[in-house]
N, C-alpha and C positions, 0 to 999 in steps of 0.2 A: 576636262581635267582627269587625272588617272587616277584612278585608288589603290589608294598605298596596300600594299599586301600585309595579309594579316600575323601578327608574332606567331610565331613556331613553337610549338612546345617543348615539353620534356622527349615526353614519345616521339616529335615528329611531326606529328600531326598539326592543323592549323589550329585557331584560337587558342581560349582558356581550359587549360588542364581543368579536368574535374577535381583535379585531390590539390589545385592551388589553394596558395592561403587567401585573405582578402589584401592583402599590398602586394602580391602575383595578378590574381585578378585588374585592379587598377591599373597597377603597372603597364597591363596586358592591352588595356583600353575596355575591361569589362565593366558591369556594371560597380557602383561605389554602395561599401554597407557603410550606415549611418555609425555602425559599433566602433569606428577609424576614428572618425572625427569629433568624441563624445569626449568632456573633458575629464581628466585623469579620477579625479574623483567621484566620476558616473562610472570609469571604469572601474572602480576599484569596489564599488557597490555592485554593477555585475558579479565582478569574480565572486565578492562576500556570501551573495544568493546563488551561486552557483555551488559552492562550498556548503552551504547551508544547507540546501537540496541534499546532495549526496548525505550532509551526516544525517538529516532525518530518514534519508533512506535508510542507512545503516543501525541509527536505530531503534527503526521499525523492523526491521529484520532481529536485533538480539533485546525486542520489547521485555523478555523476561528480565531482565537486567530492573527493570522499572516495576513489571506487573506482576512477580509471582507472589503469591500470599507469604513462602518466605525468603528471608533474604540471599539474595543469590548475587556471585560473582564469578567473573570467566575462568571455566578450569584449566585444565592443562598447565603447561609451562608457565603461563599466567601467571598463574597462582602459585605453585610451585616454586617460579626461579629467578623471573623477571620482577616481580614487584618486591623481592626479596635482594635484586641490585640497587631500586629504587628507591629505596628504605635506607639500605645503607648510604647511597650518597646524599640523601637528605639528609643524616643525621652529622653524615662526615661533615658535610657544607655550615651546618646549624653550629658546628661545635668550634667553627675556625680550620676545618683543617682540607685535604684536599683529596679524595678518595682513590687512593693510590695501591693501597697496602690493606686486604681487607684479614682481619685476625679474628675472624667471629666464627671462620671456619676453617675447615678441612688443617687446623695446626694453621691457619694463615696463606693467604694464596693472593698474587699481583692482580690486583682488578682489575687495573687500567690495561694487563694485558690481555684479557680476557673479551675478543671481540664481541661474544652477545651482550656485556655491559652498554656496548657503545655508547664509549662514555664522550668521544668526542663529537658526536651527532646535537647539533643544535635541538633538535624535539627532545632528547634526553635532559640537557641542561634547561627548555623551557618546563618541562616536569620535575626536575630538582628545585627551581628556583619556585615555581607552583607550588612543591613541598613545603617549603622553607618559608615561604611568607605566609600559607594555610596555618604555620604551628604544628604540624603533626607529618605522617607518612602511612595515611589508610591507605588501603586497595583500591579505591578509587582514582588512585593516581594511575596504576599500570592501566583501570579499566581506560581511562581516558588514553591512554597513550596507544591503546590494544586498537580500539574504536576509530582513532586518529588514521592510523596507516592507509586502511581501504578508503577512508574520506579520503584521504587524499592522494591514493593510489588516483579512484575514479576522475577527480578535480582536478590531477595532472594530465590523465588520459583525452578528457574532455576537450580540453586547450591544445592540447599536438591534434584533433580531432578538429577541432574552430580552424586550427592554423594551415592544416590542411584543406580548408574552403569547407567542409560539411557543414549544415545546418544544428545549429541547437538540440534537435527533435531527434539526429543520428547519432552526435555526441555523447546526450543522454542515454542511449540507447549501449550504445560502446560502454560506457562508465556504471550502467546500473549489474553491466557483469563484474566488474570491478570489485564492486562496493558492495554487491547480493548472492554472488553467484556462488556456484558449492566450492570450490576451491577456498573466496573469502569464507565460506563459512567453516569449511573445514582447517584453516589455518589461523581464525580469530584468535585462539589461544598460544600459538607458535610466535616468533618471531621472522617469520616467513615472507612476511608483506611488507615488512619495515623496508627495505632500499625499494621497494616494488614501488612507496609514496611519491619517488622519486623519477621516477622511468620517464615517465608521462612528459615532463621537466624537460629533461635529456633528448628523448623526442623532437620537443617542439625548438629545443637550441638548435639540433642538429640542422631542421629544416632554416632556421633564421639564421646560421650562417652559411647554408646550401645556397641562399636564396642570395643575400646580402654578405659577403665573407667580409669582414671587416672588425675592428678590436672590439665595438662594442658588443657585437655576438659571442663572439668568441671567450669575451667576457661573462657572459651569461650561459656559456656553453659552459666553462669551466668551476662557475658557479653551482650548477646542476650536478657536475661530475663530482666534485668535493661531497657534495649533497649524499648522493650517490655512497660514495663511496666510505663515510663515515656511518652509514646508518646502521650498521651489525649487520650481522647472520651472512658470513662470507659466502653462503652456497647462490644465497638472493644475489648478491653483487653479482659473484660470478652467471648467473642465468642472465640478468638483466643485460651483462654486457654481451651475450650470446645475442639478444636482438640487438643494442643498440647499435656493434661496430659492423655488421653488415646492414645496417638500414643507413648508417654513414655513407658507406661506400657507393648502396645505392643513391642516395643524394648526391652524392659528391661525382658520381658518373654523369648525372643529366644534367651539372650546375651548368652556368654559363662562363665561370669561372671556375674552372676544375682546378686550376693550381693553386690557388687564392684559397677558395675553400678546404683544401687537402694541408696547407700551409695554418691557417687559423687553428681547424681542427686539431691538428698533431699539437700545435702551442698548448691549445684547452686542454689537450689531454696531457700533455708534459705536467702542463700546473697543477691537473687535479694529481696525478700521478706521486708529483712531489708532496700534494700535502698528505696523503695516505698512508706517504712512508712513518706516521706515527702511529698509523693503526699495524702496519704491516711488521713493522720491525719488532717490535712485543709478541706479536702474536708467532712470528716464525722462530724466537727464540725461545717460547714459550711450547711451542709445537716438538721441538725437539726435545723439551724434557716430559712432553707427555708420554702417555700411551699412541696417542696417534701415530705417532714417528714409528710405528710399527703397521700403519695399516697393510691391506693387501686387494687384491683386487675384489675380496668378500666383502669385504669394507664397503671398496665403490658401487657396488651391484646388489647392495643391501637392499630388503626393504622396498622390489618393482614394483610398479603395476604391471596393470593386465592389460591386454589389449580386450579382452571381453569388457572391460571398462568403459570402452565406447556403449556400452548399451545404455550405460544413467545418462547420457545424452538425450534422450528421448523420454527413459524413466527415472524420474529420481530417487524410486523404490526401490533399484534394482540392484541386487546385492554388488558388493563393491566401491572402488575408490570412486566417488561421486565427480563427475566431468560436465556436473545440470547449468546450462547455462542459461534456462529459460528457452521455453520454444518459438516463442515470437525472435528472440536473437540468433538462436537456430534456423530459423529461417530465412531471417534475412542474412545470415553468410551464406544460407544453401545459394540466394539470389546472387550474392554477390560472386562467389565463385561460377554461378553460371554466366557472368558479366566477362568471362577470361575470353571468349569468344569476341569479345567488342573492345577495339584496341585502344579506346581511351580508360577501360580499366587496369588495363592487363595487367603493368610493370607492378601497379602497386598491390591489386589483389595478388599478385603471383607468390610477390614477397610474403605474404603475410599465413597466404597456404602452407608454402614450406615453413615456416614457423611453425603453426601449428602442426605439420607433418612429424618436425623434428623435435618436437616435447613428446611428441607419443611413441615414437621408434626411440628414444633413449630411456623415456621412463618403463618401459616394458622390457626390460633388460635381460627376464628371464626368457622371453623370447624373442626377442630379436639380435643381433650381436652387436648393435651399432655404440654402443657404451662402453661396450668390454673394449672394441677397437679403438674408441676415442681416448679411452681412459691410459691403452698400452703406447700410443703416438702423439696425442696432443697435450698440447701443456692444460693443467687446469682441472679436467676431467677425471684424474685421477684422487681430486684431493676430497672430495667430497662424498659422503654417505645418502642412502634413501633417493634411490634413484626415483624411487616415484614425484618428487619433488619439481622432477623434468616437466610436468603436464601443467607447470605455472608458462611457461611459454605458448603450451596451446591452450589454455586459458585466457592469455592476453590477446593470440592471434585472433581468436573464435570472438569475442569482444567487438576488436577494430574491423573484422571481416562482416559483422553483424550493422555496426555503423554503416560502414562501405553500401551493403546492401539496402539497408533503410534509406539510406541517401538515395540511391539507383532509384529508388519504388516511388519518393516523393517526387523525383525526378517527372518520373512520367506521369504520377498524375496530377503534376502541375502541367504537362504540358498536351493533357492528354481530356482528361476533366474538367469538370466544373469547379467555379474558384471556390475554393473552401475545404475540397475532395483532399488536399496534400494535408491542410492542416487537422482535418478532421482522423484521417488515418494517421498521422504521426501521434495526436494523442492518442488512438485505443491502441495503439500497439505501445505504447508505451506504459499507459493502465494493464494491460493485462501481461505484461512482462515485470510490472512489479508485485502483481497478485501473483504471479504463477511461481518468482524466486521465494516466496514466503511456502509454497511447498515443500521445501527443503525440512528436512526434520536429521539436523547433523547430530550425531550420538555427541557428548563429551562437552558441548559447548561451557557449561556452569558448573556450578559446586556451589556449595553453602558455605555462605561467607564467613573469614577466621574468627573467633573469638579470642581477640586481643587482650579480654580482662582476664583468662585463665593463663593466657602465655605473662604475660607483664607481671601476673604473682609466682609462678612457678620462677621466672627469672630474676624476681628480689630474693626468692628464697637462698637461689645459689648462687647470686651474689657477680663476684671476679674471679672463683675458683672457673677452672676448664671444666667441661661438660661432653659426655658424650651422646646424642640427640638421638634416640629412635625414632621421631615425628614426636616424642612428648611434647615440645615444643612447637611441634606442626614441622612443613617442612620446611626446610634452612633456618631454623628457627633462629641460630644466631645472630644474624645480621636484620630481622626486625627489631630484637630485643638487645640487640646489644650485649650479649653471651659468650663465652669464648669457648665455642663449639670444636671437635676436634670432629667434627663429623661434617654435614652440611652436604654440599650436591657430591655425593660421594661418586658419581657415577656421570660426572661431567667429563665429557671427551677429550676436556684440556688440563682434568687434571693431571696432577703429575703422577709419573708413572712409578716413582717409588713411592707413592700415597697410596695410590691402588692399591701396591704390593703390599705395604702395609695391614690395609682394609680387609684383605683377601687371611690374611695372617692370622688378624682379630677375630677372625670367623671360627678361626681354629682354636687360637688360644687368647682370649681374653684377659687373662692376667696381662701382657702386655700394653694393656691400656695403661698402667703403673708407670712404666718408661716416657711415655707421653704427658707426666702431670696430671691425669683424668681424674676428678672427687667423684663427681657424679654421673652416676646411668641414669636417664631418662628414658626409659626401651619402652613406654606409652605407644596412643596412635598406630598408625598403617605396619605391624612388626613382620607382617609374612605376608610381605612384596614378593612376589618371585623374581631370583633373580640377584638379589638386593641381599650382601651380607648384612650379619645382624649376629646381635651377641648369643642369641639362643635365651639361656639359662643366665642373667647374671652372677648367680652365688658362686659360681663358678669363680669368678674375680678376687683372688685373697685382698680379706678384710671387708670386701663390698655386703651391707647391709640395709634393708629393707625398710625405711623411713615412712614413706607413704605408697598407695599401690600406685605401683611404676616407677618410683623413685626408689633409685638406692643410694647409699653411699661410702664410698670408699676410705677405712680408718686410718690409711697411712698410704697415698700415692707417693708416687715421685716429687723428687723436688723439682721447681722452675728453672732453678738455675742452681748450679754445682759446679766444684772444681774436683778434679782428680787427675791426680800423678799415675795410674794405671791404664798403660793404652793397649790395646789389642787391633792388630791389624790383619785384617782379615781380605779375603778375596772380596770383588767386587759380589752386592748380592749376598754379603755371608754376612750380613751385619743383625736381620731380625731373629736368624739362628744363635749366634751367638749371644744376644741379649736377653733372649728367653732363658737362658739357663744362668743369667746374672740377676744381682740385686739391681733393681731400679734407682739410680744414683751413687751407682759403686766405682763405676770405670767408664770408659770411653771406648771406643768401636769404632777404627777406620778401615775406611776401604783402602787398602797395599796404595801408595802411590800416591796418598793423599798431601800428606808431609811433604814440605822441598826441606831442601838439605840444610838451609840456614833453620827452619823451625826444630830440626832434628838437633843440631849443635846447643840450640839455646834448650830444649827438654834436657838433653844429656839421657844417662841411663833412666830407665823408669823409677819411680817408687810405687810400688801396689802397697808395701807395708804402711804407709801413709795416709790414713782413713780419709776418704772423700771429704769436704766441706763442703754445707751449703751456701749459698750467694741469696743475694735478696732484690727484686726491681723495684728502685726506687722511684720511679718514673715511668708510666705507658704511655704511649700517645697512639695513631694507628699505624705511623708507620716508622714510628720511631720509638726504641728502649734505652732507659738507663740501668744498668744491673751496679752493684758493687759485691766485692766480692773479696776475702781474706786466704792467699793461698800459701800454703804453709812452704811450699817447693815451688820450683817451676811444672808449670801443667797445663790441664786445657779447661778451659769453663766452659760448661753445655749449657745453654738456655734453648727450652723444651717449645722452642717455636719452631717452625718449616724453614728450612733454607733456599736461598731464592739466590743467583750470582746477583743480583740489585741488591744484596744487603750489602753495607759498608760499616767500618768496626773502626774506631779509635781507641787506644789501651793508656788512660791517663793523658790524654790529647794525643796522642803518635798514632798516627795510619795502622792498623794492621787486618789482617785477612781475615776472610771468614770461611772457616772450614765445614765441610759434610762431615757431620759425625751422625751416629746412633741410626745409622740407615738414610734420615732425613731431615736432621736436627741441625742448628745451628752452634758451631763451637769457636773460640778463641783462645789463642796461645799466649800464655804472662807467666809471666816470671814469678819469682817469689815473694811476697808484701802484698799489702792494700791497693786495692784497684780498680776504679771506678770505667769502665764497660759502656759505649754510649754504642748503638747500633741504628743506624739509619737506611730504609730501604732508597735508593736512588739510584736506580737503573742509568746504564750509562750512556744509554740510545735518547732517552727521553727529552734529556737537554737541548739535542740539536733539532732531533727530528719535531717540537715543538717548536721551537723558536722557528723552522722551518715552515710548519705549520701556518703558524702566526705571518710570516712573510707573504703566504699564499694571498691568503687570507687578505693583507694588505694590498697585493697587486691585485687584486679582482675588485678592488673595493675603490685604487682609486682610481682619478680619471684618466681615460687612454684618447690619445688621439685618434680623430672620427676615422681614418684610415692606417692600416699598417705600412708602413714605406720599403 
């Protein structure tokens, strides 16, 4: 009898691929792991202890979180920015309402458009609804969401690492760079690693329907890409899909079924595609009225590394953007790259080379050109700041190349050794790669955790009146406290660009704070940030007065809301000029061109001899006002919040507009009599591209026939 010839691989070659999953393997006719035929709820106890692994590695890495004598919590942005979104939507959710519209700062600003919110990312809402049933919104909420990412960066990496046929022992080894390594440690405070949780995910779809192209993959494939693609920090998404869509291509070249899997694929990617249009559509409309809509190519090439940055490679002392990925993982990529010689490694170390090749030639920006080129021809490349951010790619590479090679090594001294020889070196290389990431000593990681009892009384003291924040509050302090801060991330990339303009103004002349409603300064805490406008000298502020030290307060701001029949129309950009040399609640200030022609008929000629009136809010909600208001004439009523086009205005029930007045202010046009003012923010993308959303959402979820036809 003849013997049937052996299946052909990927590469060509006979038998089983080394980087097969175990139902390749099988398939193949290799041997069978027991881990296939274990029932679902053994499997589900693996993944648990595999998860659990990693978060204890994690931490064990930021033990001071647990062990400093005193209380400490993650600094940076952490602390700073994120746990100050988290705050707010726990309280938005606790009060009934839906965190859309947040008014605690910067005069009010669209949360929801605000990708590092990522407010539609499932980890987000399981830490909201965390919030909301604990009763409260400590720091402990961000620290766990901080902590979360690299666990499950590592615990996704691991499973695309299984699925590719490695053993446990290499997985590990791939995922403790993940989850230890100086990049995790240098971006635990960022939001850096959030879609990174994800990669690993996306990975392992790509190969399950490389392997098997059919709807239930590709179901899972699109499942991962939503994942992906909801989880903030656009720069992550964009790197992550830098590996993911050419590690497709490479699957989808060796499938067995190249048109099948190329067909699933594009579907999974259509569906995630579709449901991001709610993250996308806010943020590019949002993008336009920031400052960024000005970037340049300074922007993109901000902020390189070095290529002398290969040196913490080897030291993690060594001055520089830290690239330590432990030496024991270092050496097994050095192993595995020497495997490119032996053609059952090739394709896949090949790939993962150039990956890492290609995070260190783009994040070195100042020297080499290959960033400035990408950023002037490809799409993508241009949108994003801090190129050093690129060396998350040869951090992932260095990772799975270090797996690849511990694989290789058990390899042979399984087949080379005495029995015991693979399992004994898989454990010390894996002890002493988790003793040697604990070397790492990243500057910046903690800070001393806030004191909530001094913020929570400085903020009953000032009540509902608006606040202007020097950190007295800490920072963003109004959206812990519930404050209506006209200050807040003053310095966020998405604010808006006449906010800036503003900010940059206040710097100069602070009496303008009057125009905006402001009672109180609070110019306490961090005052001389470099960089970071600041009032200076409060007394400066007519009428502002000295109540407590750091506290002042204002004897006569602006009103909330006003009407006046005097309008001044000004060039675009002429509006903070011209209201510096105005009374605060005297006249209105547009920009030429603001007015359509039917608002101009119903104003008629102006009245300035017609003293201003003030209006009163009957009604706050966050993302919704009721004002009334008695106007002696026809005219315009300013209410001293931020103007957003998602604002929508009824005058006595009837539709009408809502105008940019006072540079950045919200105004509406009424006639003359009593008039009740209802203002509602409701973006007009929101509607569909949620419902949208939600549709995804539904076809991933229910059942697809076991075949596409």
């Amino acid at each position: 009898m003849s013997t049937p010839p052996r299946p052909r691989r990927e590469d060509g070659a006979s038998g089983p691929s080394p980087g097969a999953s175990t139902g390749e393997r099988r398939a193949e006719g290799g041997p069978r792991d027991g881990a296939a035929s274990l029932r679902p709820w053994r499997r589900l106890a693996r993944g648990a202890a595999i998860v659990g692994a990693y978060a204890l590695l994690v931490a064990l890495t930021h033990r001071e979180l647990w062990l400093a004598p005193t209380p400490l919590t993650l600094g940076g942005d952490a602390a700073t920015s994120y746990w100050q979104d988290v705050a707010f939507a726990v309280e938005a959710l606790r009060g009934g309402e839906l965190p859309l519209w947040n008014p605690y700062e910067r005069g009010g600003y669209p949360f929801a458009a605000d990708p590092q919110a990522a407010l539609w990312s499932p980890l987000s809402w399981l830490t909201y609804l965390l919030g909301v049933a604990s009763g409260g919104h400590g720091i402990w909420l961000q620290e766990l969401r901080q902590l979360a990412a690299p666990t499950l960066a590592a615990a996704g990496l691991h499973l695309f690492l299984r699925r590719r046929g490695l053993g446990h022992p290499a997985a590990f080894l791939g995922g403790s760079v993940l989850a230890a390594g100086a990049l995790a440690q240098r971006t635990i405070t960022m939001a850096t690693y959030w879609p990174w949780a994800y990669l690993g995910l996306v990975l392992a779809a790509i190969d399950a329907v490389a392997r098997r192209p059919e709807a239930r993959q590709g179901r899972w494939l699109a499942a991962a890409l939503v994942l992906l693609a909801t989880a903030g920090f656009p720069p992550s998404i964009f790197y992550a899909i830098l590996i993911a869509a050419p590690y497709a291509l490479l699957r989808i070249g060796g499938a067995a079924r190249r048109g099948r899997a190329l067909a699933v694929m594009a579907a999974a990617g259509a569906l995630a595609a579709a449901a991001a249009l709610v993250v996308v559509v806010p943020l590019v409309e949002q993008t336009a009225l920031s400052w960024r809509a000005e970037r340049g190519l300074a922007y993109v090439l901000s902020n390189p590394a070095s290529l002398a940055d290969l040196a913490t490679l080897v030291d993690p002392a060594a001055p520089g953007k830290s690239l330590f990925v432990g030496l024991v993982a270092l050496a097994m990529a050095a192993l595995a790259l020497a495997g490119l010689a032996d053609r059952r490694w090739r394709a896949e170390t090949a790939f993962w080379a150039a990956i890492a090749a290609l995070g260190v030639l783009l994040a070195a920006a100042d020297e080499v050109p290959l960033l400035r080129v990408c950023a002037g021809h490809l799409p993508g490349f241009g949108l994003f700041r801090v190129a050093a951010r690129y060396t998350l790619l040869s951090h992932t590479a260095l990772a799975v190349l270090a797996a690849l090679g511990l694989e290789r090594a058990l390899a042979r001294a399984r087949a080379r050794g005495p029995r015991g020889l693979a399992l004994g070196l898989g454990v010390a290389c894996l002890i002493v790669q988790v003793v040697d990431l604990q070397r790492l000593a990243i500057r910046g990681r903690f800070t001393a955790a806030p004191d909530l009892a001094a913020g929570e009384a400085l903020a009953a003291q000032v009540g509902d009146a608006r606040v202007y924040n020097e950190w007295g509050l800490g920072p963003r302090g109004g959206s812990v406290y519930r404050v209506r801060d006209w200050r807040g991330r003053s310095q966020d990339p998405m604010a808006f660009a006449r906010y800036q303009e503003a900010e940059a103004a206040l710097a100069r002349d602070p009496g303008l704070l009057r125009h905006f409603a402001v009672e109180w300064l609070l110019v306490g805490g961090r005052r001389a940030i470099p960089s970071r406008p600041r009032l200076g000298r409060p007394t400066r502020v007519p009428g502002a007065a000295r109540v407590a030290p750091d506290v002042y307060r204002i004897a006569a701001p602006g009103p909330e809301v006003y009407w006046s029949g005097e309008l001044v129309e000004v060039p675009p950009g002429g509006a903070l000029a011209s209201m510096k040399a105005r009374q605060p609640g005297s006249s209105v200030i547009l920009d030429e061109g603001t007015l359509s022609a039917a608002d101009r008929r119903r104003l008629g000629p102006a009245t300035p001899t017609i003293p201003a009136r003030a209006g009163a809010i009957t009604r706050r909600e966050l993302s919704a006002l009721t004002l009334e208001v008695d106007a002696p004439a026809a005219g315009i009523v300013v209410v001293a919040e931020v103007w957003h086009p998602g604002w929508r205005a009824t005058v006595d029930g009837a539709p009408a507009a809502v105008l940019r007045v006072n540079h950045l202010l919200r105004g509406v046009v009424v006639d003359r009599g009593a008039h009740t003012i209802a203002l509602t923010y409701h973006p007009a993308s929101l509607p569909w591209s949620a419902a949208l959303f939600g549709l995804v959402i539904l076809v991933i979820a229910a059942p697809w026939p076991g075949r596409l036809r």
